[in-house]
C-alpha positions in Angstrom: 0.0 0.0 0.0 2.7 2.3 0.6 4.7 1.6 -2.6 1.3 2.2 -4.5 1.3 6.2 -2.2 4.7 7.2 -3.2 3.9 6.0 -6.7 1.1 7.9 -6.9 2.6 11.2 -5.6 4.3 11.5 -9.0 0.6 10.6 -11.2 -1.0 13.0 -9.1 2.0 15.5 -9.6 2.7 15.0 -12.9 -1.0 15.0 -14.2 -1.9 18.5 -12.2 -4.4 16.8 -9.7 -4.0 18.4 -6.7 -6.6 17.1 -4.5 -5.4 13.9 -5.1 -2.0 15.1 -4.4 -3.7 16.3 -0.5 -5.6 13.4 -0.5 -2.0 11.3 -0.2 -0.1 13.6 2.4 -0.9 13.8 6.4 -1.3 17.0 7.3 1.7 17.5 9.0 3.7 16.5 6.3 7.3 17.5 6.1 9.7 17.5 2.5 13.1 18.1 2.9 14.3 18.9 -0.4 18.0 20.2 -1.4 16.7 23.4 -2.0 14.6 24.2 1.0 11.8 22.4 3.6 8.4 22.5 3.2 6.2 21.6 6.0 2.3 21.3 5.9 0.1 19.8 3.6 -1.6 23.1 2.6 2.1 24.6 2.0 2.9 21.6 0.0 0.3 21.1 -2.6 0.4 25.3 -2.6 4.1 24.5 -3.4 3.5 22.3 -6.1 0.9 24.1 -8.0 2.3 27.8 -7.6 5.7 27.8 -6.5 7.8 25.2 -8.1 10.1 26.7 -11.1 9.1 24.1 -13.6 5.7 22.9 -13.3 5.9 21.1 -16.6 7.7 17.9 -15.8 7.1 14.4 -15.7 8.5 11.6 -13.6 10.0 8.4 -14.6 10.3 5.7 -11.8 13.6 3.6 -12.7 13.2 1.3 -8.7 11.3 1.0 -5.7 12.7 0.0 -2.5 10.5 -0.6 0.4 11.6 -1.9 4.1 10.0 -2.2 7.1 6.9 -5.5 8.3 4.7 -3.3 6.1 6.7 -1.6 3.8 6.6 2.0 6.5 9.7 3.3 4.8 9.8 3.4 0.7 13.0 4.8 -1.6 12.0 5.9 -4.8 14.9 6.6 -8.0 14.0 7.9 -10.5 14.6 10.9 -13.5 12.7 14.3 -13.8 12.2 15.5 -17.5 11.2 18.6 -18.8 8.2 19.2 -21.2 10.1 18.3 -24.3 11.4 15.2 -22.5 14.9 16.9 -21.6 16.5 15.3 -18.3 16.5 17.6 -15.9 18.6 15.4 -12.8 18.4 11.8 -11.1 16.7 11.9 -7.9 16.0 9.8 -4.9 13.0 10.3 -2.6 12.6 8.8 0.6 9.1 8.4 2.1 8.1 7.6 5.9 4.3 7.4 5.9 2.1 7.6 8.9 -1.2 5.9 9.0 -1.5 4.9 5.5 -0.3 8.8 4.4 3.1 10.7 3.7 4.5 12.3 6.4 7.8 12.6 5.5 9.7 12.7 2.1 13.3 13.8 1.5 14.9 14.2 -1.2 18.3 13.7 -3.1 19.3 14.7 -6.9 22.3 14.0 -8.6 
């Protein structure tokens, strides 16, 4: 179930759908990302509609790694691409979920 969240963090980023993007996040959800922390779920999904400086990506998935009896903590490596399919870096996000949501995701890029 948790693989299937962080999975569909990127669908619902990727295709604009931000109430399904709330709909996956706790509300005190916090994502440590190289370039700054964001904390909150309203701050978050605000983040990803307004904020972010290219809102015209897509995600590709290369591995999933998940640990824990029920899978609690899940790795996720992957590419971001621009609109005309450019690369734009590697990533790796780590999620820690609480109660079925995301509560935590940090991130790393190459």
């Amino acid at each position: 179930m948790t693989e299937a969240t962080a999975l569909a963090y990127y669908d619902a980023i990727d295709a604009d759908d931000y109430d399904a993007l709330a709909s996956l996040l706790a509300p005190g959800v916090v994502h440590d990302r190289p370039d700054r922390t964001i904390e909150g779920r309203e701050t978050l999904v605000g983040f990803m509609r307004d904020g972010r400086p290219n809102k015209r990506t897509s995600h590709e998935v290369t591995t999933v790694f998940a640990e824990g009896e029920d899978g609690e903590r899940v790795a996720v490596e992957g590419r971001l691409f621009d609109s005309g399919g450019e690369k734009m870096f590697g990533f790796v996000d780590a999620f820690a979920f609480e109660d079925g949501k995301i509560a935590e995701i940090r991130t790393y890029t190459d």
